[in-house]
C-alpha positions as CSV (number, residue, x, y, z in Angstrom):
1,X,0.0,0.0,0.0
2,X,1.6,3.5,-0.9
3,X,2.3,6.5,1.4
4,X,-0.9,9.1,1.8
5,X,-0.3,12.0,-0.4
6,X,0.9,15.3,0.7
7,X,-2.9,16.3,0.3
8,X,-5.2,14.6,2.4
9,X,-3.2,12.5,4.9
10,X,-4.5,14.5,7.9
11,X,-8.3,14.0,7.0
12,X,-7.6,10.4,6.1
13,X,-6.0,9.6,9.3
14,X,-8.8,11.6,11.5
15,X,-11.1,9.1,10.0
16,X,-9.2,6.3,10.6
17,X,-8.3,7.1,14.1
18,X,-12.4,9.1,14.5
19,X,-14.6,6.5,12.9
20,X,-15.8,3.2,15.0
21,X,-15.8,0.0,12.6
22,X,-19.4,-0.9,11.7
23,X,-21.3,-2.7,8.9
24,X,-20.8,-1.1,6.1
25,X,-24.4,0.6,5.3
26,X,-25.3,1.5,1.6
27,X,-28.6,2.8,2.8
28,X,-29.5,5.9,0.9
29,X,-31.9,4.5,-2.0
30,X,-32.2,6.4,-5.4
31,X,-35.4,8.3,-4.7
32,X,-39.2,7.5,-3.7
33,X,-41.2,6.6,-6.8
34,X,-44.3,7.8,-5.1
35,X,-43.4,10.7,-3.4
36,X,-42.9,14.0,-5.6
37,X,-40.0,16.4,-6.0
38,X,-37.9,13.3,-6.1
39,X,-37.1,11.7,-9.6
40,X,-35.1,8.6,-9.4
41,X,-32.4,9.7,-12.4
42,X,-31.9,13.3,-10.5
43,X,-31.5,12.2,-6.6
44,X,-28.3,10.0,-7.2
45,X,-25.9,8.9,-9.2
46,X,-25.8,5.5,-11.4
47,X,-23.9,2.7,-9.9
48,X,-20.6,2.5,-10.8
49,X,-20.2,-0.2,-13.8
50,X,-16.7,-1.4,-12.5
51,X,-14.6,-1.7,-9.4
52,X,-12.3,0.9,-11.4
53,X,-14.6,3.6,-11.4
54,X,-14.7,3.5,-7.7
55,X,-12.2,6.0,-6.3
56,X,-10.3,4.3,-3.0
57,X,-12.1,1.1,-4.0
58,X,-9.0,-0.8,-5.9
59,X,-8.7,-3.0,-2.4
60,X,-12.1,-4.3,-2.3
61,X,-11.6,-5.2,-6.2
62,X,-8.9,-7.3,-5.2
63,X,-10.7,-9.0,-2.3
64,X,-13.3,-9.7,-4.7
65,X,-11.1,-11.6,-7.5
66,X,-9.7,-13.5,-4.5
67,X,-12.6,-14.4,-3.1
68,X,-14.3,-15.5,-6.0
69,X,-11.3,-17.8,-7.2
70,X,-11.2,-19.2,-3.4
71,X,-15.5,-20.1,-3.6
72,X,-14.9,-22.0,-6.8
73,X,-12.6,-24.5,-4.7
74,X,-15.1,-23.8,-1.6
75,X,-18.8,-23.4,-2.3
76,X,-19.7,-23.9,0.6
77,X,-17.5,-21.7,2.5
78,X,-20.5,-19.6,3.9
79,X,-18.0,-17.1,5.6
80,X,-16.2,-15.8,2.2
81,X,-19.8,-16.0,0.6
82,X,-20.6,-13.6,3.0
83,X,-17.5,-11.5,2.6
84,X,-17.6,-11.6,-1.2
85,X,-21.2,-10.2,-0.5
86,X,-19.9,-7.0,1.2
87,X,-17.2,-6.6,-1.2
88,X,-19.3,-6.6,-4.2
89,X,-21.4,-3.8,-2.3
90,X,-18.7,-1.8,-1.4
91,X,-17.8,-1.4,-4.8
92,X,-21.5,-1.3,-6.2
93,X,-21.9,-4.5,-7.3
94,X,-25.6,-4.5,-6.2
95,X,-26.4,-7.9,-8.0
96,X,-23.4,-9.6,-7.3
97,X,-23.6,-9.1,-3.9
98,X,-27.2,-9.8,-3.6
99,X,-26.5,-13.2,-4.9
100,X,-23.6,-14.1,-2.7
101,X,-25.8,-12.7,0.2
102,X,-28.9,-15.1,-1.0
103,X,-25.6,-18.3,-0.8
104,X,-25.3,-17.6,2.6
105,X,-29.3,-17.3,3.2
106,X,-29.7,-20.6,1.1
107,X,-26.5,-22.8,3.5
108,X,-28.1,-21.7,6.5
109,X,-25.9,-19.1,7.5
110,X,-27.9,-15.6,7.8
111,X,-28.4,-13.9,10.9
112,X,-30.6,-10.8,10.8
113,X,-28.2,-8.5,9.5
114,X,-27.4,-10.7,6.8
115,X,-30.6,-10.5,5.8
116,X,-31.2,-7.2,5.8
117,X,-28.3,-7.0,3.7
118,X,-29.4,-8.8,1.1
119,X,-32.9,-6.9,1.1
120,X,-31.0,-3.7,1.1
121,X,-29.2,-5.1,-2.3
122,X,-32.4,-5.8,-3.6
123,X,-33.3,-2.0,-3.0
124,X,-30.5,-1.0,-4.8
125,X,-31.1,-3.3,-8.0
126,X,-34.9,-1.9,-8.1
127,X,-33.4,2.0,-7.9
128,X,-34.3,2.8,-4.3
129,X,-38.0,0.7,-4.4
130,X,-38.7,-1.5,-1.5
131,X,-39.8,-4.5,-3.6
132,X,-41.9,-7.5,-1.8
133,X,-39.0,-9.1,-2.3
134,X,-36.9,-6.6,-0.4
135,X,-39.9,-6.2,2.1
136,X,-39.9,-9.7,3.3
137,X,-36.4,-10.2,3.8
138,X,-36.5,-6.7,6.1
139,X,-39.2,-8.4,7.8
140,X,-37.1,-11.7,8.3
141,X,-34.6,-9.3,9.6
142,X,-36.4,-7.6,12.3
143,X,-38.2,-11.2,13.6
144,X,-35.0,-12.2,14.7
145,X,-33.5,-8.9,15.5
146,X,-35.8,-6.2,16.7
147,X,-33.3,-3.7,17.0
148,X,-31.8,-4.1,13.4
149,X,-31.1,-0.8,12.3
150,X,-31.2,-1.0,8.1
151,X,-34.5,-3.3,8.0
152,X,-36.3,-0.5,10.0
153,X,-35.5,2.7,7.9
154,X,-36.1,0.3,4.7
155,X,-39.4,-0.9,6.7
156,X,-40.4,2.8,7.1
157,X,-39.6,3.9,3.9
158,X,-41.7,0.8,2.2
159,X,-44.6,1.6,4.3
160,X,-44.1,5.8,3.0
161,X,-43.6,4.4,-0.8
162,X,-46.7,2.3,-0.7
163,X,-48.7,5.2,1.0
164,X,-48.3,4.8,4.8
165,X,-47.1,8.1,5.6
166,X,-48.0,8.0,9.5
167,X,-46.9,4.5,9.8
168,X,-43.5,5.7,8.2
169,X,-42.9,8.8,9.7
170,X,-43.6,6.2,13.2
171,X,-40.7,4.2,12.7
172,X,-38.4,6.8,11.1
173,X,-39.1,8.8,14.6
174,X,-38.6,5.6,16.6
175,X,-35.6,4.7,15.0
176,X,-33.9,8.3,15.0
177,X,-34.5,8.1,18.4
178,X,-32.3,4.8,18.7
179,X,-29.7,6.5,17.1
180,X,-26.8,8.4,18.6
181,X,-26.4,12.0,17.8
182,X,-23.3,11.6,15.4
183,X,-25.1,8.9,13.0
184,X,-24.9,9.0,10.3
185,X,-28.7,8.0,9.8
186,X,-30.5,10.7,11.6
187,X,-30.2,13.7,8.9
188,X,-31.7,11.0,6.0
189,X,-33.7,9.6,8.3
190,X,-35.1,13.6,8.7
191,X,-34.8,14.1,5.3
192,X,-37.0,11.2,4.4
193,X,-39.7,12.1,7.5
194,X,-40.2,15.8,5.9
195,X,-40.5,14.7,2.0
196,X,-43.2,11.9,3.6
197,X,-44.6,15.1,5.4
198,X,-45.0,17.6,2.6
199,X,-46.2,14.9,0.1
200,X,-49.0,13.7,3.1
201,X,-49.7,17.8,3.7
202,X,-49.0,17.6,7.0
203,X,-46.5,19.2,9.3
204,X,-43.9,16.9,10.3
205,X,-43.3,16.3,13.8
206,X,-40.5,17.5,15.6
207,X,-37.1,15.6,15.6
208,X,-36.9,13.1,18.4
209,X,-33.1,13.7,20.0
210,X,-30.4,11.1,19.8
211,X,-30.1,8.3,22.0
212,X,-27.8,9.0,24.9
213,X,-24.8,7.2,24.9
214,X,-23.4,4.9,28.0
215,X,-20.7,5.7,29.8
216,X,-19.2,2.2,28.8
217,X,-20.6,3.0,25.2
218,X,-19.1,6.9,24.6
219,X,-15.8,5.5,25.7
220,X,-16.0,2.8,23.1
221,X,-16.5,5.2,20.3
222,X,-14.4,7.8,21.4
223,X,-11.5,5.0,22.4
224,X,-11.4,5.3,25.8
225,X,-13.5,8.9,27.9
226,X,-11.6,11.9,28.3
227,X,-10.9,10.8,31.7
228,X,-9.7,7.4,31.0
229,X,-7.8,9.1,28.1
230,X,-6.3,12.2,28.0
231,X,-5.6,11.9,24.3
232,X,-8.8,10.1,22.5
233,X,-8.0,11.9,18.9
234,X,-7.1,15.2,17.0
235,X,-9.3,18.1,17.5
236,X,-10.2,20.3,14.7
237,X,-7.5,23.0,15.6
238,X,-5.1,20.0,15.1
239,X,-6.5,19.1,12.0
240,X,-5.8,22.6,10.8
241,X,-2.8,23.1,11.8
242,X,-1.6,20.4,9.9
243,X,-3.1,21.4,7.0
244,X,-0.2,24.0,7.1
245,X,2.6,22.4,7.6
246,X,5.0,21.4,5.3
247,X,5.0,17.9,4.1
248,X,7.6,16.4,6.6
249,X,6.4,17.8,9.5
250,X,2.5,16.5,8.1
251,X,4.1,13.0,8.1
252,X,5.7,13.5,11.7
253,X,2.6,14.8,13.0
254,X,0.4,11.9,11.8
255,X,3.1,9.5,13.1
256,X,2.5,11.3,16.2
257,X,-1.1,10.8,16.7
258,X,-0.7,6.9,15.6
259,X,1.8,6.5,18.1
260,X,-0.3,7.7,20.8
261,X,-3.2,5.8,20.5
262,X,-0.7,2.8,20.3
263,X,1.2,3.7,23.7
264,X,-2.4,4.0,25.5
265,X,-3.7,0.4,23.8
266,X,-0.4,-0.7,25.9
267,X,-2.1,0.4,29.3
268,X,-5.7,-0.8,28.1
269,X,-4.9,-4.0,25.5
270,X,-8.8,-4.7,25.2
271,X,-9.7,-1.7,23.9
272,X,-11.6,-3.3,21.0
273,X,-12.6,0.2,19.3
274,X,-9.3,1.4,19.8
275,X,-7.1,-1.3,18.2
276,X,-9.8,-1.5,15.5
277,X,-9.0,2.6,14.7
278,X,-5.2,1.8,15.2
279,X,-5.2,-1.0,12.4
280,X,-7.2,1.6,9.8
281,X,-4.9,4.0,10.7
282,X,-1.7,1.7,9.7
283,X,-3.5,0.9,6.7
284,X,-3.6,4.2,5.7
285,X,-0.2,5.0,6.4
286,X,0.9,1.8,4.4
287,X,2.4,0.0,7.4
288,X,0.8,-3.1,6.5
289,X,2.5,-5.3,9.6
290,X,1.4,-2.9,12.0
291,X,-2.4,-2.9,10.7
292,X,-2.6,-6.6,10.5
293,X,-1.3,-7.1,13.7
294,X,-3.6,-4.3,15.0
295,X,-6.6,-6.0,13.5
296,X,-6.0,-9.8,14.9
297,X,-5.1,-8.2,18.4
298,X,-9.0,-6.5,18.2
299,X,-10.2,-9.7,16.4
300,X,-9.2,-12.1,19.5
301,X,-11.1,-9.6,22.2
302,X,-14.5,-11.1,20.2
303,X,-16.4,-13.8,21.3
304,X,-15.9,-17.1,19.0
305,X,-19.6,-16.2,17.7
306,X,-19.2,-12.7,17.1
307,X,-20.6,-11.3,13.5
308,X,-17.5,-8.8,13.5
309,X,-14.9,-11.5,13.0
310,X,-16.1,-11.5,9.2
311,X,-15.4,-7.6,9.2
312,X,-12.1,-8.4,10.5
313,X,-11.3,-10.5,8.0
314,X,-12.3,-8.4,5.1
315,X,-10.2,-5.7,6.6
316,X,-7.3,-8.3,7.1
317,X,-8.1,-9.1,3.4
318,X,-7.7,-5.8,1.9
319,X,-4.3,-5.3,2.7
320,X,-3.2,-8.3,1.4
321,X,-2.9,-10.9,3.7
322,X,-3.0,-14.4,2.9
């Protein structure tokens, strides 16, 4: 993996060290056929046709050939199935991925959010429509998991597209209210209530606030609170001050903000957020060692029948790793 550029190192590595690992989530469908002021062609782009027209997305390309040559030896590999599934999505492969996701649904191996990734695929390939396809593997999807956080937007917004504005704009409240305040959910998820709203004629209801975050739950995110960590990231005067520096003393100052989150994992090794944010941070700084070892170190804190052990993997996958 290459250096960062002299460009965008500083933003890159906020992310990495800012950003808690979580399923990837394509949720933002192509429109609402039957609500107005938003035409399919206009409210997103087209899918990318390839994995090359994906900027940052060489990786997952990679992954995917892998994976694919690895199946052909091991159908019934339901783990790689499922990682080829997430692959294909990340690089817009909606079909694709919908079909290794139905693999994994047809050998037994789909838990909720595996099914509501494959209905969300299934959105994708009908332009943002929540087809009774879609509708019933979103409903699989919340009978085992109640709390599953794509089947009840898609949910919501099936109920808006086929006319149940109040039953919609319900669960869209409900589940903003789930949702912690830096989500990335909660402004579509407003978004979606007001267009429901205005095409109902009625005045949407206020915003429910965020969920409030656990003590236990903040530090997790944050890597560890301020009090258990004096030094849980840059701050936005950091971030700008880099921004000025000259392209050495970028490097040295990135360095420097890796290196501290690795010094504190030494005090607090089960830090699972924290080593998880240390291996994407490695990755983008092309010190591949480092970030594998960073990964498997947050991949042994999981239980044997954690769902994040896949993520892992794909992660550990991207940078090459055999």
């Amino acid at each position: 993996m290459s250096q960062p550029s002299a460009t965008g190192p500083v933003l890159a590595v906020v992310l990495a060290l800012s950003i808690p690992a979580v399923a990837s989530l394509v949720y933002l469908a192509r429109g609402s056929p039957s609500l107005p002021d938003h035409p399919q062609a206009d409210t997103r782009t087209a899918a990318p046709s390839t994995a090359s027209d994906v900027p940052g997305h060489a990786d997952f390309a990679a992954v995917v050939v892998k994976l694919e040559q690895q199946l052909k030896e091991h159908p019934d590999d339901t783990e790689k199935w499922l990682l080829l599934a997430r692959s294909q999505a990340e690089i817009g492969n909606w079909q694709k991925s919908a079909d290794a996701y139905r693999r994994v649904i047809d050998q037994k191996g789909a838990n909720a959010e595996v099914f509501a990734g494959y209905g969300e695929m299934l959105v994708m390939i009908a332009q943002g429509v929540v087809t009774p396809a879609a509708r019933t593997a979103f409903e699989t999807a919340s009978k085992q998991d109640s709390t599953e956080i794509v089947s009840r937007y898609y949910l919501a917004l099936g109920d808006a597209q086929g006319g149940s504005v109040q039953p919609a704009i319900d669960g869209w409240q409900k589940l903003a209210a789930d949702l912690p305040a830096d989500s990335n959910m909660r402004g579509e998820i407003k978004r979606r209530i007001e267009e429901a709203a205005r095409a109902a004629g009625i005045a949407p209801p206020p915003f429910p606030p965020p969920a409030q975050a656990t003590s236990e739950t903040a530090a997790a995110d944050m890597g560890a609170s301020s009090e258990a960590s004096p030094d849980p990231g840059p701050s936005a005067q950091d971030v700008a001050a880099a921004q000025s520096m000259s392209a050495d003393d970028r490097q040295a100052f990135i360095r420097s903000m890796v290196a501290r989150l690795a010094e504190r994992l030494k005090s607090e090794p089960n830090d699972l957020e924290g080593w998880l944010r240390l291996g994407r941070a490695y990755g983008v700084l092309g010190q591949r060692d480092e970030a594998i070892d960073a990964y498997r170190h947050a991949d042994g804190l999981l239980p044997s029948d954690s769902n994040r052990h896949a993520e892992i993997a794909a992660d550990i996958a991207a940078l090459g790793a055999k």
